[in-house]
C-alpha positions as a Markdown table, in Angstrom:
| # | Residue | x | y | z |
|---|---|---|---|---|
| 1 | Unk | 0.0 | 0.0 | 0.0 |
| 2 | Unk | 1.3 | 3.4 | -1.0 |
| 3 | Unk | 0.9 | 6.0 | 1.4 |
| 4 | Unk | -1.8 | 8.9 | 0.4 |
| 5 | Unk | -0.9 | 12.6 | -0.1 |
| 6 | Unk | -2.2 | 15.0 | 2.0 |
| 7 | Unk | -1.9 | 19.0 | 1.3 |
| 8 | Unk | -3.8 | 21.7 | 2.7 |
| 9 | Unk | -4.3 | 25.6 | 2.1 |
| 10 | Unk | -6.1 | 28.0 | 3.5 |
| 11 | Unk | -7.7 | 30.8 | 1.5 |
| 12 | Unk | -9.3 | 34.0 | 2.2 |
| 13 | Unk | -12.7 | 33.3 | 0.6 |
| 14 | Unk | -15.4 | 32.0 | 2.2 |
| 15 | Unk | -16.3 | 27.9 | 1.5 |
| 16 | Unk | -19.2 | 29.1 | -1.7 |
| 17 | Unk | -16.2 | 31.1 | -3.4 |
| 18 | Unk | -13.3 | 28.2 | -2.7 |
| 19 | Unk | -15.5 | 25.8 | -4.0 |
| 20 | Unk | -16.3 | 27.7 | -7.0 |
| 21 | Unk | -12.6 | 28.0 | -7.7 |
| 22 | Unk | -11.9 | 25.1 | -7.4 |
| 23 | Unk | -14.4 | 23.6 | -9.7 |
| 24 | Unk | -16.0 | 26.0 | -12.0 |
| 25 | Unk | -12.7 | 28.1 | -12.9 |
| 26 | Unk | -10.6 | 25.3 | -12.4 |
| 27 | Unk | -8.3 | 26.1 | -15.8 |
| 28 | Unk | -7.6 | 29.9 | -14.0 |
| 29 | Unk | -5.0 | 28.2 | -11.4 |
| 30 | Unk | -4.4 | 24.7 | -12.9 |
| 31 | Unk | -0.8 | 24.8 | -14.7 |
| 32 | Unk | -0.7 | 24.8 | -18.3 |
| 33 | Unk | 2.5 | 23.0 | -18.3 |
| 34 | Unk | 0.3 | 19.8 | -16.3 |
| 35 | Unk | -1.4 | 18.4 | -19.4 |
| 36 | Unk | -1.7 | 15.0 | -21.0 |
| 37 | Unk | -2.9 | 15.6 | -24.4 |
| 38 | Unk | -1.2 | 16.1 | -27.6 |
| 39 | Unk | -2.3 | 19.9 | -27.6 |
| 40 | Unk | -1.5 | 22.5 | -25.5 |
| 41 | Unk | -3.9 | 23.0 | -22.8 |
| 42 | Unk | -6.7 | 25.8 | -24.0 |
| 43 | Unk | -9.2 | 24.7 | -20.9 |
| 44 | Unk | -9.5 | 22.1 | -17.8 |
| 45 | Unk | -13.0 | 21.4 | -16.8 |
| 46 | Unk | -14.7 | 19.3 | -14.0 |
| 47 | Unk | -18.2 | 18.8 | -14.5 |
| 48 | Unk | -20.5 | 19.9 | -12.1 |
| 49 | Unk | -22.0 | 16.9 | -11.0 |
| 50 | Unk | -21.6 | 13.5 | -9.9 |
| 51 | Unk | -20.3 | 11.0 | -12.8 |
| 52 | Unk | -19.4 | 14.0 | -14.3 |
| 53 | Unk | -16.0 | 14.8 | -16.3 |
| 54 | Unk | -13.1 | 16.1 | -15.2 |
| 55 | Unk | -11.1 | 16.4 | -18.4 |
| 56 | Unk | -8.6 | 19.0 | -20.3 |
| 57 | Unk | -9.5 | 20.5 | -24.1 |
| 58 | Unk | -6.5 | 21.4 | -25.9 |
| 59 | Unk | -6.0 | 24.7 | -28.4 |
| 60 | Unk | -6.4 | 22.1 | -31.2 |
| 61 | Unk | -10.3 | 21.7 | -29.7 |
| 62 | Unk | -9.5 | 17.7 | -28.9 |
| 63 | Unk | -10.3 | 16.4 | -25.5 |
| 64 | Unk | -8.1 | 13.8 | -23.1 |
| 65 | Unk | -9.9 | 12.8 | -19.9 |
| 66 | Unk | -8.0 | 12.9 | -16.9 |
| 67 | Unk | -11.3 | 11.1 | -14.5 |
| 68 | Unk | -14.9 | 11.4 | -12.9 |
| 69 | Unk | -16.4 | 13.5 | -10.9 |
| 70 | Unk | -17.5 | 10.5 | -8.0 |
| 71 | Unk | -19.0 | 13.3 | -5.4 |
| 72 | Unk | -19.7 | 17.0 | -5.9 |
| 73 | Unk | -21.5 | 18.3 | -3.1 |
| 74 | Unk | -20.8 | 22.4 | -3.1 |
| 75 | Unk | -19.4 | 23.8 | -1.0 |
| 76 | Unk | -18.1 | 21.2 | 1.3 |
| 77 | Unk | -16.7 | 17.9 | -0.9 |
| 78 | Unk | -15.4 | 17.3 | -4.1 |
| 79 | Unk | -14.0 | 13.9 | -5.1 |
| 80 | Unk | -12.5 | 13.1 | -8.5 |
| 81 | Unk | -11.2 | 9.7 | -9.5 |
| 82 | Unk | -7.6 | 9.9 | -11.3 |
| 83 | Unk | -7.4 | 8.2 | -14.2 |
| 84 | Unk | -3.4 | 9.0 | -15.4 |
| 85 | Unk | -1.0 | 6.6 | -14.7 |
| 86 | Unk | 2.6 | 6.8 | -13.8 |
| 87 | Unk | 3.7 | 7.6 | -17.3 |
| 88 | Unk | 1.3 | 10.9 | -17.1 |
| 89 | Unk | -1.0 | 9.0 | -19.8 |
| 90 | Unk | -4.8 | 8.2 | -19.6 |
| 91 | Unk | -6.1 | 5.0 | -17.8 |
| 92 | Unk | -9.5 | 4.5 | -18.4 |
| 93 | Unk | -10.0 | 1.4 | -15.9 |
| 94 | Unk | -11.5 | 2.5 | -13.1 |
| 95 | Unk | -9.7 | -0.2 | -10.9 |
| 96 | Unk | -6.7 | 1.8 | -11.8 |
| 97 | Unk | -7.6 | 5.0 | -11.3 |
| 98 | Unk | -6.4 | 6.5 | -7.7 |
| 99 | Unk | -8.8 | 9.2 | -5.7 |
| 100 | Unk | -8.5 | 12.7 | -5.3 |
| 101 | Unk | -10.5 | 14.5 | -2.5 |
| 102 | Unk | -10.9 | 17.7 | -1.6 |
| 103 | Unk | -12.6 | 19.2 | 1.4 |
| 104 | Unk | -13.7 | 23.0 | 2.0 |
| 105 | Unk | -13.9 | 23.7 | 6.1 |
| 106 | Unk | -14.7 | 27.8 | 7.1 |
| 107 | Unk | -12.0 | 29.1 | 9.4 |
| 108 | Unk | -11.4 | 32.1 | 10.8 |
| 109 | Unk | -10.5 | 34.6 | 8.1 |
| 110 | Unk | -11.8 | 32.0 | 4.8 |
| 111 | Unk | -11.8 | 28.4 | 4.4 |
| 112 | Unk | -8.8 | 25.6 | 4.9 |
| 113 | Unk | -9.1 | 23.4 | 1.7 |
| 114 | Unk | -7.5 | 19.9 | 2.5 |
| 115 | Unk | -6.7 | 17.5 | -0.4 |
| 116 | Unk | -5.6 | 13.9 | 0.1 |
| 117 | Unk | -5.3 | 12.0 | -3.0 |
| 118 | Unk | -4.9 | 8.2 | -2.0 |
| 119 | Unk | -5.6 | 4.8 | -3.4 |
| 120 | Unk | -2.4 | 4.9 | -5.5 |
| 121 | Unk | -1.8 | 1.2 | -5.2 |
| 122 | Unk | -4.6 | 0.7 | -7.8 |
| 123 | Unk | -1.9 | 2.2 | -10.5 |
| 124 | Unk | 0.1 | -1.5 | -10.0 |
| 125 | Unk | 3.2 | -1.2 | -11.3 |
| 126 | Unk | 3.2 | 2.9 | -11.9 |
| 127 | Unk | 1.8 | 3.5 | -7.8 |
| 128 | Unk | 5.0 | 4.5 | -6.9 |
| 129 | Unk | 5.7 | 7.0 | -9.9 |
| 130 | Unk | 2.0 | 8.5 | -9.5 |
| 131 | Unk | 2.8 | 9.3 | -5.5 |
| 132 | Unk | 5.8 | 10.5 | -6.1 |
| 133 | Unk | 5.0 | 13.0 | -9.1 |
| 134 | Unk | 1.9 | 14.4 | -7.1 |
| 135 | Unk | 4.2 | 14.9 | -3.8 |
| 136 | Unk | 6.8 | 16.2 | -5.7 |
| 137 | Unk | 7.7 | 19.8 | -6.3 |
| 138 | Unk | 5.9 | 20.1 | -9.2 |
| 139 | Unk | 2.6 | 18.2 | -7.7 |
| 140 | Unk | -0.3 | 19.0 | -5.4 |
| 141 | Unk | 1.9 | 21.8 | -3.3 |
| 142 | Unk | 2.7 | 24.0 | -6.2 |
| 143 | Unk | -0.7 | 23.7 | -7.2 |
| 144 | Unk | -2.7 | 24.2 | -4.5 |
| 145 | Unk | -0.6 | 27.6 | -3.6 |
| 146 | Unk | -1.4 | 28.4 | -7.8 |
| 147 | Unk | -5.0 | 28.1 | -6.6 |
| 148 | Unk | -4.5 | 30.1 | -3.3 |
| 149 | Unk | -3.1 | 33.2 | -5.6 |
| 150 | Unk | -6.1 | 32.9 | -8.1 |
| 151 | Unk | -8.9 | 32.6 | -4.8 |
């Protein structure tokens, strides 16, 4: 078992506005360089709903899916399956894909959004390579503080 990720931030929104963010201008703070498709990344959406799609759309118009949408309850709880495997390339088994969830708690001053991504032993062979990119430098930490600037 590979051990989960856990990052948190806390932003000076209240929970409505994190959420919001987070979900519905998710392509404002998500890093154009962190795409899977042949295209550059034009746009990075996560549908607003359970079974929902949480995909990128390249500047070419094409479109690479990156997982589901599993729970979307605004403005507490978003969960979103992860469907790239360790050589940053779309899996679309769902006994492969890893978890991603993301929490929205009001706190003095705006909301602490906590993100654990876990399940990464369903990657098999790649587990290891998925943890290690998403705790890396380049993974949730950098991203979540790209969010913080944009909330």
């Amino acid at each position: 078992m590979t051990e989960e990720v856990r990052r948190s931030v806390t932003v000076a929104a209240p929970p409505e506005r994190a959420f919001e963010v987070f979900t519905a201008k998710f392509a404002a703070w998500w890093p154009p360089t962190h795409h899977i498709g042949a295209a550059a990344l034009a746009d990075a959406v996560v549908e607003p709903f359970a079974g929902g799609r949480w995909f990128e759309r390249g500047v070419d118009g094409s479109e690479c899916d990156w997982g589901v949408v599993l729970a979307y309850e605004p403005p507490t709880r978003l969960v979103l399956s992860w469907h790239i495997d360790g050589d940053w390339s779309h899996d679309p088994d769902p006994a492969r894909a890893s978890e991603v969830e993301v929490t929205f708690t009001e706190v003095a001053g705006g909301t602490r959004v906590d993100l654990v991504h876990r399940g990464f032993e369903r990657h098999a062979a790649s587990a290891a390579r998925v943890r290690d990119g998403v705790a890396g430098e380049g993974g949730w930490t950098g991203i979540l503080a790209g969010y913080a600037a944009v909330v």
